[in-house]
N, C-alpha and C positions, 0 to 999 in steps of 0.2 A: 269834903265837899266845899266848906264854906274858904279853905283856905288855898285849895289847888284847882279844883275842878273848874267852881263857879267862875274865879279870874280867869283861867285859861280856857273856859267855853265863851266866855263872853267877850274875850279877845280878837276868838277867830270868828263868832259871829258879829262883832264890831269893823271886821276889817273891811270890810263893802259897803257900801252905801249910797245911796243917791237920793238927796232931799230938792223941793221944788217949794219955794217961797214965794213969796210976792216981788221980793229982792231979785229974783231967779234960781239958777238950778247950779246946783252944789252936788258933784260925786266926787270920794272916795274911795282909794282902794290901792294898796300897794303898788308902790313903782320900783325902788330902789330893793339893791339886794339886801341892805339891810332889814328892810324892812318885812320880805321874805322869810328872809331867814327867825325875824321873831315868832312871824308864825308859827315858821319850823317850830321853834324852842316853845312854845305856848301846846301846839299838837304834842309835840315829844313829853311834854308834865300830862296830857290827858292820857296816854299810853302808859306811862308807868302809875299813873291813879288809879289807871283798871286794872292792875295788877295788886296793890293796894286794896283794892274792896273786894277783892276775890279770897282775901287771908280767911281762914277758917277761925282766926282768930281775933278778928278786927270787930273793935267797939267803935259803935256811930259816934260816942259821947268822950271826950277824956275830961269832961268836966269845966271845959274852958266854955262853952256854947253857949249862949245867951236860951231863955227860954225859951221855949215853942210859942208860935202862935197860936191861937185858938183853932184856927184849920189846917193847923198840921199835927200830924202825930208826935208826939213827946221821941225822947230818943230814946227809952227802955220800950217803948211800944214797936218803933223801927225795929230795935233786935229782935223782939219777939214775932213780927213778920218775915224778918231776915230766916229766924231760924226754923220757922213753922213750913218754909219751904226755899231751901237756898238757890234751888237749881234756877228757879226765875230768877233772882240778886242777881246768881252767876251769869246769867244770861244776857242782861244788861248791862253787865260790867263788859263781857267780852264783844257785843255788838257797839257798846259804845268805842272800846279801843278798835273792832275791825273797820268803823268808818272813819276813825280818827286816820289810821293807818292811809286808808285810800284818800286821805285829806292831807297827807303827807305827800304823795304822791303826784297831785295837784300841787301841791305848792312849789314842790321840785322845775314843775313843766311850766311853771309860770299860767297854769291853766284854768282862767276865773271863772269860768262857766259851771263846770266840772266843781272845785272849790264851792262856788257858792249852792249846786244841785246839792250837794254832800252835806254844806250847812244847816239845811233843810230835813235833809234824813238823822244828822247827828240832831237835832232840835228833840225831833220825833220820837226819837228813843231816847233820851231825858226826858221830855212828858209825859211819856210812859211807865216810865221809874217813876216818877214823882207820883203819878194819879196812883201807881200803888203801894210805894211805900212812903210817901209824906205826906199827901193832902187827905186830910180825912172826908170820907165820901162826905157829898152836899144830903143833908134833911130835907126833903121836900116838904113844903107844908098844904095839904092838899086845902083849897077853898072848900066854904059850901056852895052847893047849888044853888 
């Protein structure tokens, strides 16, 4: 995640933008084929990532990872919700590469609409993952009356 996924999700949600200052208004957003084609090569590493976390044999941890925050799960806690039910994992791995896929596809057609609808959906199912396998639910603390 921290060495593939996160840089090439944040790529292709980086590549659009339009900011509005007091300076004025600043967009963003691939012109040249080169610049296309990074996309390409940024999508093409999240396709083969979900193929990657789909291993029946893949540890979250190889020991190199800094430690958890306080609101996320440790990475022996991650395997242990990995393995207490894989088919959800599995399920987010493959939805993530099937929008990545259609996000290839958009890039191909030079098609930024489409590209950025898809960034939206690919967002949605990484927060999805995340709220259940890395954030630990929020404690509420109830007031008194």
């Amino acid at each position: 995640m921290r060495d593939v996924i996160n840089p090439a999700a944040r790529r292709l949600w980086g590549a659009f933008s339009y900011v509005i200052t007091a300076e004025g208004e600043q967009e963003s957003r691939p012109e040249s084929d080169e610049e296309w084609q990074a996309l390409r090569t940024h999508a093409d590493a999240l396709i083969r990532a979900g193929l990657t976390l789909k291993l029946p044999t893949l540890r979250v941890d190889d020991g190199s990872a800094p430690p958890a925050a306080a609101y996320q799960f440790d990475h022996a806690e991650v395997e242990r919700l990995i393995a207490a039910d894989p088919s959800v994992w599995r399920n987010y791995a493959e939805r993530m590469q099937g929008i990545t896929l259609r996000i290839v596809t958009a890039i191909d057609r030079r098609d930024a609409t489409a590209y950025t609808e898809l960034g939206v959906e690919l967002n949605q199912t990484c927060e999805g993952c995340h709220v259940q396998f890395w954030y630990r639910p929020l404690q509420r603390r109830v007031s008194p009356p």
